[in-house]
Backbone bond lengths (Angstrom), bond angles and torsions (degrees), N, CA, C in turn:
res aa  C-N    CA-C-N  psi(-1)  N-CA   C-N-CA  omega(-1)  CA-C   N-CA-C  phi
1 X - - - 1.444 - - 1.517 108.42 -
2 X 1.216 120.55 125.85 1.493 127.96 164.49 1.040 119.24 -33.59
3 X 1.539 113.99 168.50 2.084 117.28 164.75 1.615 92.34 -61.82
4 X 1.177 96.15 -63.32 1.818 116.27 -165.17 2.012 107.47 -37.73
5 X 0.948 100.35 -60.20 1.986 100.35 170.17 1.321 110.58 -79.25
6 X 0.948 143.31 4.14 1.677 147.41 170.76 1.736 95.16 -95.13
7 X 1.516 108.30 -29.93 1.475 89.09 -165.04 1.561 107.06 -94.75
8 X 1.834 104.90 -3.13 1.415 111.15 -142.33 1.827 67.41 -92.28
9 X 0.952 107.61 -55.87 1.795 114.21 -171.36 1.729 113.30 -45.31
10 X 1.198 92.60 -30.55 1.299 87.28 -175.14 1.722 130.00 -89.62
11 X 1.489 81.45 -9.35 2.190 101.96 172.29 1.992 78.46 -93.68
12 X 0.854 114.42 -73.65 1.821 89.21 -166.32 1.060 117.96 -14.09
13 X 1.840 103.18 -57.73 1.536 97.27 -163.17 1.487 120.81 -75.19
14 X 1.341 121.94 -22.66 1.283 133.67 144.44 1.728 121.96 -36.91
15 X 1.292 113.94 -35.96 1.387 99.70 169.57 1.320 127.75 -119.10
16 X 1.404 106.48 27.54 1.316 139.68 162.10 1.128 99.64 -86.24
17 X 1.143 135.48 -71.38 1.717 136.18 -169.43 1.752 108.51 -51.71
18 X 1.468 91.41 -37.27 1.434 87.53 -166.25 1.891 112.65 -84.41
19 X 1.693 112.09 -11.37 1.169 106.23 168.99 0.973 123.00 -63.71
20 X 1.784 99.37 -39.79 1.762 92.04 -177.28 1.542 107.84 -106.66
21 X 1.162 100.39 60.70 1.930 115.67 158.13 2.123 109.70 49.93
22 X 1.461 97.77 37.10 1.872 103.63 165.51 1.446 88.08 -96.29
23 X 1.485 100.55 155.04 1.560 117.44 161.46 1.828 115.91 -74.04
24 X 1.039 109.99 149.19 1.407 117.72 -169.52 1.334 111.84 -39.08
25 X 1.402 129.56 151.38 1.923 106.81 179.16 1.373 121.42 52.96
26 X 1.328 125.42 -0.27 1.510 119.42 164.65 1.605 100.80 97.77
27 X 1.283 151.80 -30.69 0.986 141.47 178.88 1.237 113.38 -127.68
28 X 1.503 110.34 159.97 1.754 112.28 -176.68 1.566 102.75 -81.00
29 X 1.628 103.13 160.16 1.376 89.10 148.80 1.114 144.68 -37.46
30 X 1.438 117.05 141.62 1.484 111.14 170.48 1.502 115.12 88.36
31 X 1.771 119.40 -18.83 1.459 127.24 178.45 1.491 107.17 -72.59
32 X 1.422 96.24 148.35 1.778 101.73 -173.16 1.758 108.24 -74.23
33 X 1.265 124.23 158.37 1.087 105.06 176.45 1.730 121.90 -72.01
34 X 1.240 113.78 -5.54 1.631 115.97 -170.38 1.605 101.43 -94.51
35 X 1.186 115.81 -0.98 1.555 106.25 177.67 1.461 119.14 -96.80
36 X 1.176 106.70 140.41 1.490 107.95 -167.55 1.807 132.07 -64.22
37 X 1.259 106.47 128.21 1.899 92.87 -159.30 1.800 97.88 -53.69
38 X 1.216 122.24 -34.44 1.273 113.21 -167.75 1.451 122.59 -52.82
39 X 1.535 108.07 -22.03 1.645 112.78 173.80 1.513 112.83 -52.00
40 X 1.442 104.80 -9.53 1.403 98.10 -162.92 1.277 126.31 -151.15
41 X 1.733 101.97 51.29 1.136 139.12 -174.74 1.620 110.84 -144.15
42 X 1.402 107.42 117.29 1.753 117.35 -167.30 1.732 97.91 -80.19
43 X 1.024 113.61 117.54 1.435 108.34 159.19 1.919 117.10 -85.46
44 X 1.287 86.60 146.27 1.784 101.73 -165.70 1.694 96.71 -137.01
45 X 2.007 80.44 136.60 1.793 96.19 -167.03 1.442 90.02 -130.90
46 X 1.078 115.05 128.47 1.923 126.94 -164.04 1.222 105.71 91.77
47 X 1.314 104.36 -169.51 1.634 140.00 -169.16 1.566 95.04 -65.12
48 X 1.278 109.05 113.73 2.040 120.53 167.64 1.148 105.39 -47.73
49 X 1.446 116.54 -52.08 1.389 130.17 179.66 1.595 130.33 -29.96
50 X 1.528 95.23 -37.57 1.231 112.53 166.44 1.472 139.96 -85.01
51 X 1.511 111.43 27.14 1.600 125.68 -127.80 1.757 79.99 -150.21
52 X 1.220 117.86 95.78 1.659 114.14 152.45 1.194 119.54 -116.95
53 X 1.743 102.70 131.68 1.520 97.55 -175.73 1.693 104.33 -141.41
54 X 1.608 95.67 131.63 1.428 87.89 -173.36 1.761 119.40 -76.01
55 X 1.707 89.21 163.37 1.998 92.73 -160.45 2.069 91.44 -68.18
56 X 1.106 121.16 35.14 1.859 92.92 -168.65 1.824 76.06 -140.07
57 X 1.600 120.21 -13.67 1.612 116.68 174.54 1.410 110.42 -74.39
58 X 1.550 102.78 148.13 1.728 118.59 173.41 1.424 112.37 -133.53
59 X 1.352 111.70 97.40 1.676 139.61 -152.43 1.844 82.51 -91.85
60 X 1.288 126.56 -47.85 1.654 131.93 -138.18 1.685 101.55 35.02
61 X 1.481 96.54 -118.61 1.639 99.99 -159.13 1.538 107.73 -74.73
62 X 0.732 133.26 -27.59 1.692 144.95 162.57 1.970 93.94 25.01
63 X 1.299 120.80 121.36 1.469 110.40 146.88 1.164 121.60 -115.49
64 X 1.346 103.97 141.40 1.518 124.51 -168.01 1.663 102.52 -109.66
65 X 1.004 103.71 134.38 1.885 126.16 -156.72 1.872 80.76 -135.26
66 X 1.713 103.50 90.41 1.913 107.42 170.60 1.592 119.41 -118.94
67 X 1.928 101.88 21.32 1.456 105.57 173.16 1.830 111.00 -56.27
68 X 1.248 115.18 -28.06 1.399 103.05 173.02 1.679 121.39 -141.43
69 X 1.736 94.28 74.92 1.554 95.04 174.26 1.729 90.50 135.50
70 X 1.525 92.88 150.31 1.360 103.40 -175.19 1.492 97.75 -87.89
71 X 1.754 97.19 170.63 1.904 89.09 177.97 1.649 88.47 -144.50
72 X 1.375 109.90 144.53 1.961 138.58 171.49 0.813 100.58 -124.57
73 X 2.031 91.84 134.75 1.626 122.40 -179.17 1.681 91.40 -121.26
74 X 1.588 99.71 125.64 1.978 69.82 173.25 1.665 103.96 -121.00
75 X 1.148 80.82 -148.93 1.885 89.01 -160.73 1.570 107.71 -54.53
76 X 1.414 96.73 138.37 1.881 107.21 -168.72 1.417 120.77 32.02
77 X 0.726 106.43 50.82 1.875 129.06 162.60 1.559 85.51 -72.20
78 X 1.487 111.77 172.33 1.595 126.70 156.41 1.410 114.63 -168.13
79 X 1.367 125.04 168.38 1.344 110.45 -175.35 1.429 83.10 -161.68
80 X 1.679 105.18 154.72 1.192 117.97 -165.00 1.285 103.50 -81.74
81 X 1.721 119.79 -135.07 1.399 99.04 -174.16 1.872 85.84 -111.20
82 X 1.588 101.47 -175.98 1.492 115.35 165.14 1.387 100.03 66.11
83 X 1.702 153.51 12.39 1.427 130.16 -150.11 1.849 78.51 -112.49
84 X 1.523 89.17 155.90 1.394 107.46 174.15 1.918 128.35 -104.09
85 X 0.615 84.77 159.23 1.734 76.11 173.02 1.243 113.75 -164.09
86 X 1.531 103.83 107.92 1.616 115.43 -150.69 1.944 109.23 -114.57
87 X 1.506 116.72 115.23 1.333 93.25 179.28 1.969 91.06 -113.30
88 X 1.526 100.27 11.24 1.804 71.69 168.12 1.722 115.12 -100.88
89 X 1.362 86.03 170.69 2.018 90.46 173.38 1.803 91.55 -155.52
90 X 1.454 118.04 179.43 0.974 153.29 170.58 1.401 133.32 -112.93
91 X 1.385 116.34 134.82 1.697 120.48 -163.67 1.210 94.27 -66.36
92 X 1.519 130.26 112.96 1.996 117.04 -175.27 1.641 91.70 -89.86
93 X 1.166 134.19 3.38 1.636 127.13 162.60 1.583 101.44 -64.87
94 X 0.989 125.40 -43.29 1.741 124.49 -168.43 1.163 105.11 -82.02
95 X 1.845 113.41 148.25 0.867 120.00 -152.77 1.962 98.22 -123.18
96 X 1.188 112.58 129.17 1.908 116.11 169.59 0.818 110.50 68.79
97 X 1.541 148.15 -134.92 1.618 137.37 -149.79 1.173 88.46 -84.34
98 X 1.784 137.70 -30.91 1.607 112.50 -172.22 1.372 112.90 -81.72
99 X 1.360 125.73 3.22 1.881 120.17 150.03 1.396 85.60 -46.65
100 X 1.611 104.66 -92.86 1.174 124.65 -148.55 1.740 125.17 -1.25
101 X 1.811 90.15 -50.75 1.591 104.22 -172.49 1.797 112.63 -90.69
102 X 1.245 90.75 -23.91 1.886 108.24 170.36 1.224 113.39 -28.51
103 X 1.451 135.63 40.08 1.404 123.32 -175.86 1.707 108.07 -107.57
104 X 1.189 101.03 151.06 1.829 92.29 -179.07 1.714 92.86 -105.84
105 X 1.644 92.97 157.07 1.571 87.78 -166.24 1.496 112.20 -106.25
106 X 1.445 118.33 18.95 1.379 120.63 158.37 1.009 126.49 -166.36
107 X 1.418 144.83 173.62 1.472 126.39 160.40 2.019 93.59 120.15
108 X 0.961 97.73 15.45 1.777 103.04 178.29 1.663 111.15 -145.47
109 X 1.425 113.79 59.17 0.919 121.72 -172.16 2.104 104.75 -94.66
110 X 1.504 103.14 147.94 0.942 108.31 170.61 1.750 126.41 -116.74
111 X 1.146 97.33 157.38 1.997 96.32 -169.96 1.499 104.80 -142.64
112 X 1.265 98.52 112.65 1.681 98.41 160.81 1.654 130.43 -121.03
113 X 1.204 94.32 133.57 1.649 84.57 -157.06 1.215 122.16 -66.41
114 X 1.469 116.05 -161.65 1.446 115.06 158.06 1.667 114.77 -49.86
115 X 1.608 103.25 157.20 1.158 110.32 175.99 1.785 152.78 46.04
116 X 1.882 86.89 16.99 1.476 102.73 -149.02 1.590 82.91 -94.34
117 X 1.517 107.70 155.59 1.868 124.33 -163.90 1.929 85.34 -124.53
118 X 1.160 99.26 107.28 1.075 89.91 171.31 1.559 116.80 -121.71
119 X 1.203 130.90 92.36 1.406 150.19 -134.19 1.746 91.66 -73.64
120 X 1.707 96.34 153.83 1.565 114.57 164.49 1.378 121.87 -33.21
121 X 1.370 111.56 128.59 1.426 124.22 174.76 1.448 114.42 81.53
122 X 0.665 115.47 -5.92 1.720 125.12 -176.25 1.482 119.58 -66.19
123 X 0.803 145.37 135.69 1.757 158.01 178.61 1.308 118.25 -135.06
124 X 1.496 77.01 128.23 2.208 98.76 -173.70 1.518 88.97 -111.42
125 X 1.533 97.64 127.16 1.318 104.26 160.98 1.543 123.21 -136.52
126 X 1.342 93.05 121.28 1.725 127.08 -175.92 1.918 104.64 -34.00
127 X 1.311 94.51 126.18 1.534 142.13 66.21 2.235 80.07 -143.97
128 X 1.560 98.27 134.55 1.735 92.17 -157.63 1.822 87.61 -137.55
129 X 1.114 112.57 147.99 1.543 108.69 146.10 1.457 123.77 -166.12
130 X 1.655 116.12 115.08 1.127 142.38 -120.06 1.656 77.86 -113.19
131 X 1.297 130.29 108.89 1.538 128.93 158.63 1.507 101.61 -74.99
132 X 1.963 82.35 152.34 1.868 100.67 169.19 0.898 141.94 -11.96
133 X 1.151 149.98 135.73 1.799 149.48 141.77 1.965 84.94 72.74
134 X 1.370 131.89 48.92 1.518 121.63 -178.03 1.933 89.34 -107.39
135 X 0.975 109.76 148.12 2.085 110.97 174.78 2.020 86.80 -118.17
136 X 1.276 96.12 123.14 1.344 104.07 159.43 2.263 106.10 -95.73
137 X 0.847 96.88 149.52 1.615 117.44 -174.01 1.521 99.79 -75.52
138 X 1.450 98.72 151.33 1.598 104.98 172.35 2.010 126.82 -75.71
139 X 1.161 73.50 118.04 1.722 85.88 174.67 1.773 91.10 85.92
140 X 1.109 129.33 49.08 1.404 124.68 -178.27 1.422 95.03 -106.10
141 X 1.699 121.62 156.92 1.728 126.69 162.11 1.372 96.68 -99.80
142 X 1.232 120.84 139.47 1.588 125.72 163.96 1.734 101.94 -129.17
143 X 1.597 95.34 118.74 1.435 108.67 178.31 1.559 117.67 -114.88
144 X 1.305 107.79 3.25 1.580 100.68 172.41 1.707 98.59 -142.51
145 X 0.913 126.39 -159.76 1.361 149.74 155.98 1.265 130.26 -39.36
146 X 1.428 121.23 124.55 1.435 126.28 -166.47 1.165 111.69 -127.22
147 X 1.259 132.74 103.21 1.749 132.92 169.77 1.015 120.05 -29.14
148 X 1.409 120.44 146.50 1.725 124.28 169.68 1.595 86.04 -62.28
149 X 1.275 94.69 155.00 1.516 114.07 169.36 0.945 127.83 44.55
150 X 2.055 109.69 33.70 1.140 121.98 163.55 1.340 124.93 -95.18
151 X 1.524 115.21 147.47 1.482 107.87 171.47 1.762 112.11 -103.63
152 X 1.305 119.01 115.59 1.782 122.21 -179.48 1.517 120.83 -108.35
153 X 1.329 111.29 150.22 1.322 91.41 154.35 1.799 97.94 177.66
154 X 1.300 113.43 173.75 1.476 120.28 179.46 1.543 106.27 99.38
155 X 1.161 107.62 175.14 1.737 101.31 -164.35 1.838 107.17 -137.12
156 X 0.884 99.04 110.92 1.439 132.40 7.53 1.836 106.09 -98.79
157 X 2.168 102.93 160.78 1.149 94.85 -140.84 1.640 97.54 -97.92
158 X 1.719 102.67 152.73 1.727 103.19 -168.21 1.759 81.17 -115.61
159 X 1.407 88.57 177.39 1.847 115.05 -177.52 1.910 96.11 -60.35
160 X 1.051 113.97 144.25 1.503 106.10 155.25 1.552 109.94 -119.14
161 X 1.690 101.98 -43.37 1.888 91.69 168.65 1.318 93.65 -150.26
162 X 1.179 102.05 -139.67 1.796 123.41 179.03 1.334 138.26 -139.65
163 X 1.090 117.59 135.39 1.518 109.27 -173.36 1.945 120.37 -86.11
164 X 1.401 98.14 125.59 1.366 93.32 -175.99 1.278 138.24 -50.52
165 X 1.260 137.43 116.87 1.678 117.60 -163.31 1.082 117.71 -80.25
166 X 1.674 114.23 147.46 1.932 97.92 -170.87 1.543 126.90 -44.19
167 X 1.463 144.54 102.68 0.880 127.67 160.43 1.675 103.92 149.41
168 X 1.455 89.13 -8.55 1.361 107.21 -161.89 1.712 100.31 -78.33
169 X 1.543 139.65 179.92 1.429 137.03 179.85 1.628 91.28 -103.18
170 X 1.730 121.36 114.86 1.547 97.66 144.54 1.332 164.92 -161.44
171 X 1.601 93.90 140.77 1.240 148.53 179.38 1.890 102.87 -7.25
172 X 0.877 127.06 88.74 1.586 107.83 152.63 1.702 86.88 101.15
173 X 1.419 127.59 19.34 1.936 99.33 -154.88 1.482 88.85 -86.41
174 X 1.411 118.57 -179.45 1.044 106.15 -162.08 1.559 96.95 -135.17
175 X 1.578 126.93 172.24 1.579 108.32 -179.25 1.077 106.98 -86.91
176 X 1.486 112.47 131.36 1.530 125.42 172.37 1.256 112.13 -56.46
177 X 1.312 136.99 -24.80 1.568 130.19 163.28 1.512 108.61 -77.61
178 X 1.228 126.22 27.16 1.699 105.67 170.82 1.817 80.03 -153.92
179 X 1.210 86.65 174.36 1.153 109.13 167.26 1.611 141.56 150.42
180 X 1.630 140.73 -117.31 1.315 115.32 171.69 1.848 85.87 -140.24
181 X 1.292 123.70 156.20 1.329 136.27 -152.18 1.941 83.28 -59.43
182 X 1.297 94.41 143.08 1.635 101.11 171.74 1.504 118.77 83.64
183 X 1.470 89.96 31.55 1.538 102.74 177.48 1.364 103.98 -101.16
184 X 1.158 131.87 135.33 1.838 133.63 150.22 1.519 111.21 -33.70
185 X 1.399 118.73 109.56 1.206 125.59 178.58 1.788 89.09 -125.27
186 X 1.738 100.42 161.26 1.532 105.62 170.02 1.640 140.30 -35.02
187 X 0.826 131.23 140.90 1.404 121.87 -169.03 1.586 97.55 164.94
């Protein structure tokens, strides 16, 4: 193979990665070289179209399930690895291949706001809306609504406290490295 088709192959694959939203070369900045690019590539099931994610969010492998309902990531959101975010489901009244196709095609949309940490393993399931600066817990289900400046988690996941808002005094916080089982730890 030539310079010229080695180089031509190699901008393809460069704008291959970059259509479907990998970082250049397979890893983000700052990723070690032994970690796998796939950590950090969102897989998407439905219409892309339905898929907004802001340019300052870091989804990595995140799958997004948008057969019923669009889904928003907004600015500096993040999510650990493996978390789901699901707006399809199935009519469970129907019975054999017509489950299967039983999907409604909107009306289960999900939203997460700015700045929301939504830790490893975790699953949002649609119709959801996750206020500001909120940290969902690792491996938590969240099926309804989450306050800005809430802290959740467990499955399914309830409030445990709150996050202080800039400016705010705080009072009582406690160290995020210790704490009592069902605390938000890294992920």
């Amino acid at each position: 193979m030539s310079l010229r088709e080695r180089m031509a192959q190699a901008a393809e694959g460069l704008a291959a990665a970059l259509r479907r939203g990998a970082p250049a070369g397979g890893l983000p900045p700052g990723a070690r070289e032994t970690e796998d690019p796939a950590l950090f590539r969102p897989l998407v099931y439905g219409d892309p179209a339905r898929l907004h994610i802001a340019p300052t969010a870091v989804v990595n492998n995140a799958l997004f399930n948008l057969s019923s309902g669009e889904v928003t990531v907004g600015e500096h959101a993040f999510f650990g690895h493996n978390v789901s975010v699901l707006t399809g489901t199935h009519d469970w009244s129907r019975f054999g291949a017509e489950r299967q196709v039983a999907v409604p095609a909107s009306g289960r949309d999900v939203v997460i706001e700015e700045g929301v940490w939504v830790s490893s393993n975790a699953i949002v399931v649609g119709p959801c809306h996750i206020g500001a600066h909120a940290v969902v817990g690792v491996g938590s289900l969240v099926l309804r609504d989450v306050e800005p400046y809430t802290v959740v988690a467990g499955n399914p996941a309830r409030v445990l406290r709150t996050v202080p808002r800039p400016g705010e005094a705080e009072v009582g916080r406690a160290d995020p490295d210790v704490g009592a089982a069902g605390t938000v730890t890294a992920g």
